[in-house]
Each structure stands twice: as C-alpha cells, then as structure tokens.
PLY file of the C-alpha trace (Angstrom):
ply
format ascii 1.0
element vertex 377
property float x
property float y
property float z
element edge 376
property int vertex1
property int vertex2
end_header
-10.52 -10.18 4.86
-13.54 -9.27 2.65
-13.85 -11.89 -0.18
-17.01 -11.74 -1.35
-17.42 -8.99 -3.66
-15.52 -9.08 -6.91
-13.17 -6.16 -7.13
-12.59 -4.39 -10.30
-10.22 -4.90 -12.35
-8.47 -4.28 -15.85
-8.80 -7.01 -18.55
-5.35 -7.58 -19.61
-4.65 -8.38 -23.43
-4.06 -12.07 -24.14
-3.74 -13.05 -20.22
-6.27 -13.98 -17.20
-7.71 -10.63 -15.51
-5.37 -8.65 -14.16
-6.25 -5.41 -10.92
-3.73 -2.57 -11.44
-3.76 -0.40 -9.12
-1.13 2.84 -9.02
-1.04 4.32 -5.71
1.18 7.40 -5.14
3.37 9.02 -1.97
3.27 12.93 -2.34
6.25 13.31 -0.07
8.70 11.28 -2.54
7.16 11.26 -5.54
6.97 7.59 -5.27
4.51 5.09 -6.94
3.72 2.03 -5.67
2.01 -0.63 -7.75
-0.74 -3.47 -6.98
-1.34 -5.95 -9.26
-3.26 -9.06 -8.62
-4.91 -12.25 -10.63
-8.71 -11.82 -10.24
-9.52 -15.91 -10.69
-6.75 -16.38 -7.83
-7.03 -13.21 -5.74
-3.06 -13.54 -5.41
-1.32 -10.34 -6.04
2.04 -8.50 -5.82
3.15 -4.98 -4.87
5.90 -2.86 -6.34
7.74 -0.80 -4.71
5.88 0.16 -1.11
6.57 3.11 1.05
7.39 2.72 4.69
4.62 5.37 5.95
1.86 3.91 3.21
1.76 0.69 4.54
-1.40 0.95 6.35
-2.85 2.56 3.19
-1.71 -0.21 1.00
-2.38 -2.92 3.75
-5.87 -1.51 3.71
-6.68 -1.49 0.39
-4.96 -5.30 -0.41
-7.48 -6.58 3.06
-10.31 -4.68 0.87
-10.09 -6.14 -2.32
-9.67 -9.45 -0.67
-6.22 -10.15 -1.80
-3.87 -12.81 -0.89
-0.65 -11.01 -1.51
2.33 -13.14 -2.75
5.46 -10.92 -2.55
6.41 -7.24 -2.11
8.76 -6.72 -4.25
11.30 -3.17 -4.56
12.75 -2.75 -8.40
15.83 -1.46 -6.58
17.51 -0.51 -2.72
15.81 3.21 -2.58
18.00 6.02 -1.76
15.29 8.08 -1.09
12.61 6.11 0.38
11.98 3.54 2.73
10.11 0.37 1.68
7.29 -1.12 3.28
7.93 -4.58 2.29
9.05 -5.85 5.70
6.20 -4.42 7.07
3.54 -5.90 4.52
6.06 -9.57 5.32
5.30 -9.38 8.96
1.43 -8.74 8.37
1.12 -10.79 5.52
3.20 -13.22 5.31
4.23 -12.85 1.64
7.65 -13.32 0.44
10.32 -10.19 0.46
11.55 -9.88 -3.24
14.71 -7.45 -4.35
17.79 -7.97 -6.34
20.05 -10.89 -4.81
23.10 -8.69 -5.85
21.72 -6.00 -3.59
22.82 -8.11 -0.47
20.17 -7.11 1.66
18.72 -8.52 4.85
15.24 -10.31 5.34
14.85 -11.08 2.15
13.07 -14.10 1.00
12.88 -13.93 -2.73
16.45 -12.84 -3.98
15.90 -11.96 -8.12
18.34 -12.33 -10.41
17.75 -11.75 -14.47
15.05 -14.14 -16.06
13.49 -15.11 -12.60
9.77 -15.26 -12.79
7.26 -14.23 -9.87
4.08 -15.70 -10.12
1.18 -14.27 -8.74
-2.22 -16.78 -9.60
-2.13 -17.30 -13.23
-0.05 -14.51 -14.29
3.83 -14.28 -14.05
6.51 -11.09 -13.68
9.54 -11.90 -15.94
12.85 -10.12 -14.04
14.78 -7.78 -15.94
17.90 -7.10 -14.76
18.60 -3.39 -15.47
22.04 -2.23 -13.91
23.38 1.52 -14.22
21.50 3.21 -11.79
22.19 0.61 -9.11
23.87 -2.32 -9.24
20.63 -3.91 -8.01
17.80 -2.18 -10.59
14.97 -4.98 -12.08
12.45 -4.24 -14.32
9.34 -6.33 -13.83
7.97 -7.47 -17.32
4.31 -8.63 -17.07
4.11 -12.53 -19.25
2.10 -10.84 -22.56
4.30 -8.13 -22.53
1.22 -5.48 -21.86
2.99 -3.45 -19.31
6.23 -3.21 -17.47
7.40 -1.91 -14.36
10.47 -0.24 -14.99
11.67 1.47 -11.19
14.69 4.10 -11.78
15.97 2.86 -14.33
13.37 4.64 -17.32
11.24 7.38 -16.03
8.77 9.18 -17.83
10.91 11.03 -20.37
13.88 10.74 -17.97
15.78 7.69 -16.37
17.36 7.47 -13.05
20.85 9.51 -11.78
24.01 7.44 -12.46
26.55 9.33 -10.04
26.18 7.24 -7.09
25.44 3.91 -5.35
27.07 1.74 -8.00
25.77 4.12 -10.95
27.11 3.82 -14.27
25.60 5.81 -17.60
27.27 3.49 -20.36
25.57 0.22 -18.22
22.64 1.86 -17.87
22.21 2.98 -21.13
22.64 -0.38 -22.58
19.93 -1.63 -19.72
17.35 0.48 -21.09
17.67 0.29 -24.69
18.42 -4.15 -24.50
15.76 -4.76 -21.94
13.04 -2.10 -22.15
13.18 -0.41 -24.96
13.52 -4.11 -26.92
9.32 -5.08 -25.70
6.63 -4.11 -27.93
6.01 -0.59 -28.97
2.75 -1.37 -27.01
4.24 -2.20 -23.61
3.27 0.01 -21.20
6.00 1.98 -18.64
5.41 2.11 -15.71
7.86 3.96 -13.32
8.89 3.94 -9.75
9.15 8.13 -9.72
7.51 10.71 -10.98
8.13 15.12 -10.33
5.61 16.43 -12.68
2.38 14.32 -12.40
3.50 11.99 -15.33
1.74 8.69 -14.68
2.38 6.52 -17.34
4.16 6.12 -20.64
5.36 3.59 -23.33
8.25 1.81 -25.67
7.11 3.52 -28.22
6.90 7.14 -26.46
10.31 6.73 -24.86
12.22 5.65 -28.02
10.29 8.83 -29.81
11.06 11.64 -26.81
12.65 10.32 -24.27
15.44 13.67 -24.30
18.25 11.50 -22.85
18.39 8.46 -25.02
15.32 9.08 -27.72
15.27 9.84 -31.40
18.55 9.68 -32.64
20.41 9.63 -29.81
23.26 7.12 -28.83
25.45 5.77 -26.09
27.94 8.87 -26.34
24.87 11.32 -26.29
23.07 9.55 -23.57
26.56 9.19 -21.01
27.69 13.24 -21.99
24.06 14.08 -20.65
24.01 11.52 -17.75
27.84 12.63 -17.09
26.89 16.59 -16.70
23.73 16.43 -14.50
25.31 17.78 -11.61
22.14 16.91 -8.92
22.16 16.76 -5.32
22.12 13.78 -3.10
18.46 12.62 -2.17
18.03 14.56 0.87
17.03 10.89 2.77
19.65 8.81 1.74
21.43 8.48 5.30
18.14 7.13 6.63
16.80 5.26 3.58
19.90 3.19 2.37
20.83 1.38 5.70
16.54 0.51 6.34
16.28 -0.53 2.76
19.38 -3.01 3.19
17.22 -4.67 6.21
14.27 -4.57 3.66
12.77 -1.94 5.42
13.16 -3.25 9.25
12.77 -0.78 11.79
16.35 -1.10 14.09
14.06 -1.87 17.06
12.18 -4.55 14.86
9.80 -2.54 14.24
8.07 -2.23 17.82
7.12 1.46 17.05
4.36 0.77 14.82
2.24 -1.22 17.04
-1.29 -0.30 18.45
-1.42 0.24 22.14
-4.67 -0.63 22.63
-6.05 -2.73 19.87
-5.64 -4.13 16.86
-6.59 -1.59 14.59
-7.08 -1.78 11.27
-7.77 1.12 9.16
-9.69 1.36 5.89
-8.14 2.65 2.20
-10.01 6.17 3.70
-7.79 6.04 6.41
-10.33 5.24 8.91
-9.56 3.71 12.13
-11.27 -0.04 12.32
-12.21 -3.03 14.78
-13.44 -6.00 14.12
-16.46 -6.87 16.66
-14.91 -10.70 17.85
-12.53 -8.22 19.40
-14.58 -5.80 20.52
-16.70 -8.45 21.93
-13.87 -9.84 23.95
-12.71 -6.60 25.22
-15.81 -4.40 26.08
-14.96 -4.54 29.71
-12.52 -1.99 28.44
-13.99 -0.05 25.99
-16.57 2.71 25.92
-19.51 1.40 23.38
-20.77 4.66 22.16
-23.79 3.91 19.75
-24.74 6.75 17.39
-27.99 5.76 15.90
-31.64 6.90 16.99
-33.31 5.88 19.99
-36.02 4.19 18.02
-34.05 1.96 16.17
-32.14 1.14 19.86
-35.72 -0.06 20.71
-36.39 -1.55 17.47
-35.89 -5.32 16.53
-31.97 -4.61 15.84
-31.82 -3.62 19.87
-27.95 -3.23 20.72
-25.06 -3.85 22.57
-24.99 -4.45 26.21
-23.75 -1.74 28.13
-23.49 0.75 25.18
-23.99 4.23 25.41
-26.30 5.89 22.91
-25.60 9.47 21.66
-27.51 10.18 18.41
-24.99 11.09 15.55
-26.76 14.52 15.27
-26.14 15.08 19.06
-22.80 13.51 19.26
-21.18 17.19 18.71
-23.10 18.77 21.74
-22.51 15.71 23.65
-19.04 14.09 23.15
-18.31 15.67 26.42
-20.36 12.44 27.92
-18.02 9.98 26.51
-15.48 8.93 28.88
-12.11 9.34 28.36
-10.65 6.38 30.74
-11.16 4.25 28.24
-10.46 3.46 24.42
-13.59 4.46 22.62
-15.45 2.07 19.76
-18.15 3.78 17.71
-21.33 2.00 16.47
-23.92 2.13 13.87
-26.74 -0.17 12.10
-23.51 -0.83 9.53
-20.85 0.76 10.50
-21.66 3.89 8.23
-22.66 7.02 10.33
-20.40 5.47 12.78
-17.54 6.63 10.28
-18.16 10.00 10.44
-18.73 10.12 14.18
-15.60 8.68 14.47
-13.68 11.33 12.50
-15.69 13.81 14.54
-14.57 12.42 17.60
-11.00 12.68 16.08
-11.49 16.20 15.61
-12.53 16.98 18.85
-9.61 15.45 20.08
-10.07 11.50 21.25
-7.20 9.72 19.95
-8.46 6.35 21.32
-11.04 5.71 19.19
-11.81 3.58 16.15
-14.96 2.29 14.44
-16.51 -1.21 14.41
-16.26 -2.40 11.28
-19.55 -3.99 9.71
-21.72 -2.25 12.54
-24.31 -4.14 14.16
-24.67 -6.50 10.71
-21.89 -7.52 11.85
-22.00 -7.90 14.83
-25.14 -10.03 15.14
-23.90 -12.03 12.12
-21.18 -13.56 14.81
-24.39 -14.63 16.98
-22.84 -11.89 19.30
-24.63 -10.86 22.79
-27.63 -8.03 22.33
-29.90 -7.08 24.64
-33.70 -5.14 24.46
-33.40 -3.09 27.36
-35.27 0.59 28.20
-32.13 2.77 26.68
-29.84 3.96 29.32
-27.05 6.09 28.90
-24.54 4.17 30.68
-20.22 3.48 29.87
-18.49 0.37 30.94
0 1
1 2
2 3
3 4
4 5
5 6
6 7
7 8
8 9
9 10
10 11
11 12
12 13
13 14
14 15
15 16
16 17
17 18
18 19
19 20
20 21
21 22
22 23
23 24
24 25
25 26
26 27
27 28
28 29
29 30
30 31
31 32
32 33
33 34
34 35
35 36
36 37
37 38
38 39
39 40
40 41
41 42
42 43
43 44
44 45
45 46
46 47
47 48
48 49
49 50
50 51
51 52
52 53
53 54
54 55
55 56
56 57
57 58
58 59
59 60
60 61
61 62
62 63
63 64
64 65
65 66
66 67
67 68
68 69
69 70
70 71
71 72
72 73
73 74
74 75
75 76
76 77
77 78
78 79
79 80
80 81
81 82
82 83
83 84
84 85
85 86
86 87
87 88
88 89
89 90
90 91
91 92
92 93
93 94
94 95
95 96
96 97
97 98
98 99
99 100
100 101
101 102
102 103
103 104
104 105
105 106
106 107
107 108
108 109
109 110
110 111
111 112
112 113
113 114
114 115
115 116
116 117
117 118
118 119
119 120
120 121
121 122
122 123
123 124
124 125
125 126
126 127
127 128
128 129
129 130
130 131
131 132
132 133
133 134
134 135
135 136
136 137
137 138
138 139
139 140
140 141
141 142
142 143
143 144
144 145
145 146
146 147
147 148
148 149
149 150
150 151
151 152
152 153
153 154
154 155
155 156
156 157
157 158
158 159
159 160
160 161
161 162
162 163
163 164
164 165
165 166
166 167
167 168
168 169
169 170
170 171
171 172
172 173
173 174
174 175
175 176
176 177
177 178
178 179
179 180
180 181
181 182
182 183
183 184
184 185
185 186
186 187
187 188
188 189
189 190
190 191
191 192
192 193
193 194
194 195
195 196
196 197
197 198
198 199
199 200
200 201
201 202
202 203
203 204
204 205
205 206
206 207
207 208
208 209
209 210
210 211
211 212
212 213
213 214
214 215
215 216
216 217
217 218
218 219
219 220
220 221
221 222
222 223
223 224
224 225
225 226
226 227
227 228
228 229
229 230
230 231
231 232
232 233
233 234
234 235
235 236
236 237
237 238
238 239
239 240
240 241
241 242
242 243
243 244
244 245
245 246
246 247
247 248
248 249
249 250
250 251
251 252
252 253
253 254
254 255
255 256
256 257
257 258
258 259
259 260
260 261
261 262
262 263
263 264
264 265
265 266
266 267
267 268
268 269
269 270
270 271
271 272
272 273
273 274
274 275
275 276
276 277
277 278
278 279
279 280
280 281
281 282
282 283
283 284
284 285
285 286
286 287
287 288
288 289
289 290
290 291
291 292
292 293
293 294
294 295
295 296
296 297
297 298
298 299
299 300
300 301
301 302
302 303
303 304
304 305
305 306
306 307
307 308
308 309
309 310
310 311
311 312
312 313
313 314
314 315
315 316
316 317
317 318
318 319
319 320
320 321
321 322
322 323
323 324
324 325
325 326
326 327
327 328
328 329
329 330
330 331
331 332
332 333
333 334
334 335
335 336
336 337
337 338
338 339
339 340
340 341
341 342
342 343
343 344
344 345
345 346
346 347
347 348
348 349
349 350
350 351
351 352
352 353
353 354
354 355
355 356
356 357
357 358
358 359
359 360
360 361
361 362
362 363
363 364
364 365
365 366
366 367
367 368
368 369
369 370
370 371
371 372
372 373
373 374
374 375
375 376
C-alpha cells in the first residue's frame, strides 16, 4: 500500500482534514462515497457497487488508506454492494441497518450510532419510509451528509415497496435531514440526470415533493400516485444485498487464476515484483525499454525478454503465449501502455509490474549485466 505521498484532500469546516471522494457507476446511477481522516489515513466508504470494487479497492490501496467500514445507507434493490468484497480484502467492518437483518454483517447501525473513522465521526440517522432499513450518515460538524434513498437531488426515494411508507418517510426527511444546517451538504446514493450534489437549504426551497410550502398530505398524494416500475435488478440484488453482497459460491468467481493482480484506479492490470520474483519460472518477462539502457547501469532482469516499446506492435508475435505475461519498464510507465497494447492485441494474461525496475531493485532483487538476448522462460 503506497503511504508515502500525502493525498489530497478537502479541508473540512471546524474538523481534522477530511478526502471526499464521489465515485459514480454509469450502469445504476449509483454513487459511492470515500471519505477518509488525512492525520489517520482511516477512511469509510458509502455505498459500493459489486462490479466497482476493484476500482474502489484501487483507488483506497492508492491513497494509502486504511479503510474502517463499508458501510450501505440501505439493502439496494437495484444494486449489489461491494462491501463483502472490500471485508474479505480489507478487513474492515460490514456496516448496514441492524433492522435490515442481513448476513455478514459486522457493524449493525441503529439511530444515534457513531462510526469513527481517525478523528472524525459519522452520526447514524435513522431514516425509515423508503426501507425499513434507510440511514443517513451525518458527518460530526454537520458539513455534509450522506443521505442514500431517502432525499435525492430534488427527489427522494419510491415508497411502494420493500417496507415503503410516504407518511414515515416524509417525517424522516423533514426531522432528520432537513432539521441540519442550511449549510449541510446532500449527498445522495442516486442520481438520473447528472445531479451531483445539493443542500438543506436547496431541498427545503425546490425540492417538488416536499419543498416550499408543501406538507405531509402534499408530499404522500405525490409519493401515493407515482406509479413506477420495479427496479429491473431487484430479483438478483435483494437476496445478495441480504448476505451483504456475498457471492452464493462465496465469492470464488472473482479470483485471479494466475496471480494476484491488482489493478490501478486506471484500471490497469498490476504485480507487485516480490511476486513476480518468486514466480518468474512461470512468467514471460517481456522488458520494453531500449537496448542501451538494458546495457546501462540499471541492467535487468534475468531471463527477460527485451522488445523495445516502439517495436512491441511489430513484434508481440515473439511473446509466448504458454505463459502469463509481466511487462517491464525503468518505472513501470511505458510498461503501462505496452500492457494495454498487448490487451488489445489480444493477451489476456498479462499485467504490469508495478514500480518497474525502481522497484524492483529497491527489494535488493536479482539483476544481471549480460550481452541482451532475446530469450522467454
């Protein structure tokens, strides 16, 4: 895990400095939140998607964060959560309503719970109406608030299912998010229109279901008469999301079948070079930078095969295809995109080696200074 550069972060008002970090799933219209102490490096996320985790496990390895909990404001109807994934690489806590009943978990909420993260804290909301289960996560000055179905972005979440009441709801989001400071950021779990963010003081102003002067008997006639149709993945996401997100095979589809890659917030395929090193018996080494620096003082790896990156197109025909294939730079730059060319031309096997040779020779790892020789394992 990288610790040694600061990662950015967003000064909170009144309160240690906070990272926020929105990330967002195209195919459900889902964001997912990161938020982490920067003295600490401890951090939470909100509401993770299934198929994002190795985005979102990428980018928390990145910044160097220890994360806490993943925590879901609510059992999804329409996603799955990734928090049982991020649990079994992690080993941070599982956090969702204890009404919700739901397996795996490790942190059951209930209303004025706090999860603490470093030096900040979450307060827990509860916020009934759309589920039985709904929390809103309250950061401690009050700054910002995750709010999950239960307020949206000039809308709030259905009511005509899964334990879904308007009046309850109603009452949720006018006594325990519309009540923080005008200031308070929203922060939801959906969006439809590219809406990112919003406020108290926004939502109590426009907000067409329960804004302005509307009341209880405007806000359940509207709720009452939506008329929507069920999400179209709530057969699949309900029964996962009540295991926390546990595959039924426990989750033995998602491993790597020949290493253990890691891939980078780009996406990129990863491996660290202890591993490598351990493993090259089985691996094809292919080493993309010039033949002069292969004879220069950095030398390389024994039993690598050099193809220039501006070659490696003409020649990726060389590279053999018996075995998993790790690509190498000076530090692990060029080496990205000949990876991703290599993916395009079809090797599925293949991943990059993180850090390059910097990397490698900073583990006191074997080189050698031979004549260059075009050879595999």
């Amino acid at each position: 895990m990288a610790t040694s550069t600061p990662f950015p972060l967003a000064a909170a008002a009144g309160g240690a400095p906070l990272l926020l970090r929105q990330l967002f799933d195209s195919e459900t219209s889902t964001f997912t939140y990161l938020l982490a102490d920067v003295p600490s490096r401890q951090g939470v996320l909100i509401d993770s998607v299934y198929e994002q985790h190795p985005r979102d496990l990428s980018l928390i390895r990145e910044l160097g964060i220890h994360l806490v909990a993943s925590l879901d404001t609510h059992v999804h109807a329409d996603h799955v959560t990734g928090s049982w994934r991020l649990h079994r690489a992690t080993g941070c806590a599982i956090g969702l309503a204890a009404v919700a009943g739901a397996e795996n978990v490790t942190l059951p909420l209930c209303h004025g719970d706090q999860v603490t993260f470093g030096n900040r804290q979450l307060e827990v909301r509860a916020t009934p109406g759309h589920t039985d289960g709904c929390l809103c996560f309250v950061l401690d000055d009050h700054s910002v608030a995750f709010t999950g179905d239960a307020l949206l972005v000039r809308g709030c979440g259905r009511c005509d299912f899964q334990q879904g009441d308007a009046s309850t709801l109603y009452h949720s989001i006018t006594e325990q998010i519309l009540s923080l400071p005008d200031h308070c950021l929203l922060y939801p779990a959906h969006d439809y229109s590219g809406r990112a963010v919003s406020s108290v003081a926004e939502e109590k102003a426009y907000n067409a279901r329960l804004g302005g002067e509307a009341d209880e008997r405007d806000f359940v006639g509207y709720m009452e008469n939506l008329r929507l149709p069920h999400p179209n993945r709530i057969a699949v996401a309900l029964p996962a999301n009540l295991r926390s997100g546990r595959a039924s095979d426990c989750g033995s589809e998602e491993a790597e079948d020949w290493g253990p890659i890691e891939r980078s917030y780009a996406g990129l395929p990863e491996l660290k070079a202890d591993w490598v090193a351990d493993h090259r018996a089985d691996l094809t080494l292919v080493d993309v930078r010039s033949e002069a620096e292969v004879q220069g003082p950095d030398s390389r790896i024994p039993g690598s095969l050099l193809i220039p990156l501006p070659e490696l197109e003409k020649r990726a025909g060389e590279i053999p295809t018996e075995w998993p294939t790790v690509v190498l730079c000076h530090s692990g730059s060029r080496s990205a995109l000949a990876t991703q060319q290599l993916q395009k031309k079809g090797l599925t096997r293949v991943a990059n080696l993180r850090g390059g040779l910097r990397a490698w020779k900073a583990q006191g790892l074997p080189l050698e200074h031979p004549s260059v020789t075009a050879t595999g394992p």
